[in-house]
N, C-alpha and C positions, 0 to 999 in steps of 0.2 A: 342395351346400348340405345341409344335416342336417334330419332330419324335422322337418316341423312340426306340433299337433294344434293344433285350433281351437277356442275353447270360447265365439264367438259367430256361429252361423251362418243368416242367415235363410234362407227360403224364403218367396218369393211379390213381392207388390208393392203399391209405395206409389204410389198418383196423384195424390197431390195436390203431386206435385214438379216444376217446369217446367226438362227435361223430367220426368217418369215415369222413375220405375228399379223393378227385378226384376231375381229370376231365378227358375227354374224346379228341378228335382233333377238335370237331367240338363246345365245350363250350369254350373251348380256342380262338377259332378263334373267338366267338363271344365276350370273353373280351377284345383282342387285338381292335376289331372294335372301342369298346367303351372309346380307353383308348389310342391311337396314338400309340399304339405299333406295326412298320409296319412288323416286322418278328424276330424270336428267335433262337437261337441254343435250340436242344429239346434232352430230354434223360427222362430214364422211371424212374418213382420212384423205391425208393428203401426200406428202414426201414420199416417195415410194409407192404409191396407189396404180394401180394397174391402166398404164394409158395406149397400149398397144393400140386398140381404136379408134385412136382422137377423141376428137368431144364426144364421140357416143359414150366413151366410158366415164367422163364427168358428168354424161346427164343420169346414167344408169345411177352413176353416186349418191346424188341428190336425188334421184325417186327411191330409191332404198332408205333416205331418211322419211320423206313424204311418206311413204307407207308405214313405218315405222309409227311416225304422229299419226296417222289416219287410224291404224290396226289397236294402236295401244296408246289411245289420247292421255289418262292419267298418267301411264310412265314417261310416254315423251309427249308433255303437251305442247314443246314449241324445238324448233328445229332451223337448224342454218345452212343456208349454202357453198358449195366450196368456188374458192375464187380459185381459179389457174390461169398465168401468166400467160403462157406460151399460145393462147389461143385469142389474144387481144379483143377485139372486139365480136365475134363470134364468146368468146368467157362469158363478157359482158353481159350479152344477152341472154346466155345461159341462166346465170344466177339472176336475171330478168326473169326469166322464163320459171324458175323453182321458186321462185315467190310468191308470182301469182298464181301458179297454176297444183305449186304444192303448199301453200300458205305457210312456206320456210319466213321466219320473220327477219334475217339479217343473213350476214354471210361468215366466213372462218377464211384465214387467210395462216398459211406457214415459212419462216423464213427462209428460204432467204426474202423479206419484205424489204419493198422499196417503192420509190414514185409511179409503177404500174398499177399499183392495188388501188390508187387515188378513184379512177371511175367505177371501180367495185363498191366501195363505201360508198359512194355517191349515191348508186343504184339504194343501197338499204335505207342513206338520208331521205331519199325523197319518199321514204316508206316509214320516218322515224324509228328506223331500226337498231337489231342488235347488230352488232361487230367484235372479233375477236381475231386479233391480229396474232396473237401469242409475242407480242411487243412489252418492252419493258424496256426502255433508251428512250434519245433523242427527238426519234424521228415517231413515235408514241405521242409524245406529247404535241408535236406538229399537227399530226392527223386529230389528236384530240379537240385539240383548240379550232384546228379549221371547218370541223362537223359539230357545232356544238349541240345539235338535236339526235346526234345518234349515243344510244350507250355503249361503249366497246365494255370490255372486258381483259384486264390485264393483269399480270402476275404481281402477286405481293412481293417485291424484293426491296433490298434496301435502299437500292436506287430509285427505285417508283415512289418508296416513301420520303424520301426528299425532293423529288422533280415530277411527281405528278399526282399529288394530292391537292393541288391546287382546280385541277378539273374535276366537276360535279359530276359530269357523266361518264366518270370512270368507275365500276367493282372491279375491286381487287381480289384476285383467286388465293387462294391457298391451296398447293397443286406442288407436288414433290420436296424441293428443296427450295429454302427462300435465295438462297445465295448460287446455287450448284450445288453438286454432291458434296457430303459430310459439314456443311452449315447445318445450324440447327434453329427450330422457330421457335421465336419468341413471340407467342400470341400476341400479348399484353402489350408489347412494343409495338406490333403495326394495328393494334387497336388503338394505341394511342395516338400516333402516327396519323392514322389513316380514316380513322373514325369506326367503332366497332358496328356499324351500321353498314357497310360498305366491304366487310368481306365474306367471301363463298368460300363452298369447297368445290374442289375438283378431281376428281376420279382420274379423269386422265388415260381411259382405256382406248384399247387394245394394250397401254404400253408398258404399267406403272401400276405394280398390286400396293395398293390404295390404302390395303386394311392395316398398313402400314403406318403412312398419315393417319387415319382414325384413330388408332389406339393411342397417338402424339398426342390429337386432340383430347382424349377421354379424360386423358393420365395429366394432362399439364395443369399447372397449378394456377390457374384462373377462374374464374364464378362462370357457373351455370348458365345465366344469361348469355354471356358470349361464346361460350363454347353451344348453344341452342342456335346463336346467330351466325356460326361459322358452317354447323353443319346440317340448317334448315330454313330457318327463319328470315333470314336476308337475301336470297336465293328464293324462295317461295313468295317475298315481296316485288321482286325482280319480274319473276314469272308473269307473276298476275296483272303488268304492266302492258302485257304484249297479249293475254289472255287472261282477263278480268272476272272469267266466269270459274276458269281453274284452283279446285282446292288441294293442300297435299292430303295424298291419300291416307287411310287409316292403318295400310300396314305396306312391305315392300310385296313387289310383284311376287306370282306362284311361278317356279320353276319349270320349263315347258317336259323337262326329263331331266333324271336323273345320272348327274355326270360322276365319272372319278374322280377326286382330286386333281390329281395332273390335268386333265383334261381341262380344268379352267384356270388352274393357278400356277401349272409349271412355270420357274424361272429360271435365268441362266445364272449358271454356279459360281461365274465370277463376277455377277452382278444382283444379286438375290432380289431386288427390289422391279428387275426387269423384269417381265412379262415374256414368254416365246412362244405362246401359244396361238396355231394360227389354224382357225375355222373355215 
């Protein structure tokens, strides 16, 4: 299988999912081993993320990526910060604060999104930053159009491919289902759509076994070149933007130990492609 780079990769965990899913730096690194995936852009989960402490526990978040990039530059050479609403201007200064002080290069925001996030990206603009709203609608192309020095990163669906390929500094993910569950992707189409320069893949961990999507990609019947572009090459141009000296590496990371099966791949049985595994 051909390399793959990741350009949506959490770290930590969501509880309020029955069961609970996670994972930790070093279970990560061991699905990457198993799966060509040779490094990720990394940000903390969000929706369900453990806030009992207030903001300590969204700075804990964000040093858990910073060390992550610090510990293992080649797998995570660039990293984001988490934006959280509920803590307004103390948030603000948070993902202030993991930028500069953990060279997180942009921020991660999850929906419910709305006009609060507006001073979050602002903070990454004035850093010409990455952004990823997990946005594919309206108020997407709003935020696109009003930051036009920052890159966000939004899902390939069919809606983006008509209402927001107009914006230069948007990559388009390829990242579960293009439409929702049981749609199916048509590379070809949002390469054309969308410009086959312009789309990534996405892992999508803790939540979404992936190997799933890859095999979509392997198997579909499109040329080499974009199927090279979906699952390395456009992603690795991406990269080198916010870190110019970073190369992809020659092969995926080594496994810290040796897990079970279930231990990294278990899913729930009446959704197979979900993930419940929590570290």
């Amino acid at each position: 299988m051909r390399p793959y780079l990741d350009c949506h990769n959490h770290i930590g965990r969501t509880i309020d999912r029955v069961p609970p899913t996670g994972q930790n730096t070093a279970m990560c690194l061991a699905r990457f081993a198993q799966t060509q995936i040779h490094a990720a852009i990394s940000m903390p989960t969000a929706v369900g993320s453990p806030i009992a402490r207030g903001l300590e526990d969204i700075r804990d978040q964000n040093e858990v990526i910073g060390r992550a990039c610090r510990d293992f530059p080649d797998v995570f050479p660039i990293g984001l910060a988490l934006m959280e609403a509920r803590f307004g201007k103390l948030g603000i200064e948070e993902v202030e604060r993991a930028m500069s002080e953990h060279g997180l290069v942009g921020v991660v925001g999850h929906p419910p999104i709305g006009e609060w996030c507006i001073p979050f990206v602002e903070a990454a603009a004035a850093r010409n930053g990455l952004c990823n709203l997990h946005q594919h609608n309206p108020f997407m192309a709003r935020v696109a159009a009003m930051f036009p020095n920052v890159t966000f990163i939004s899902h390939a669906s069919s809606w983006a491919a008509e209402n927001l390929v107009q914006f230069d500094n948007i990559f388009f993910e390829v990242v579960q289902d293009p439409d929702g569950p049981g749609s199916e992707w048509d590379f070809q189409f949002f390469a054309d759509k969308m410009g086959r320069e312009r789309l990534i893949f996405g892992a999508d961990l803790p939540y979404y076994d992936y190997r799933v999507l890859q095999k979509k990609v392997e198997e579909a019947p499109i040329d080499d070149d974009l199927k090279d572009r979906i699952a390395h090459k456009n992603l690795e141009a991406l990269i080198q933007r916010f870190k110019p000296e970073w190369r992809l590496p020659n092969a995926p990371p080594v496994a810290p130990r040796i897990y079970e099966e279930e231990e990294l791949w278990a899913v729930d049985p009446k959704n197979p492609v979900r993930l419940t595994v929590f570290a």
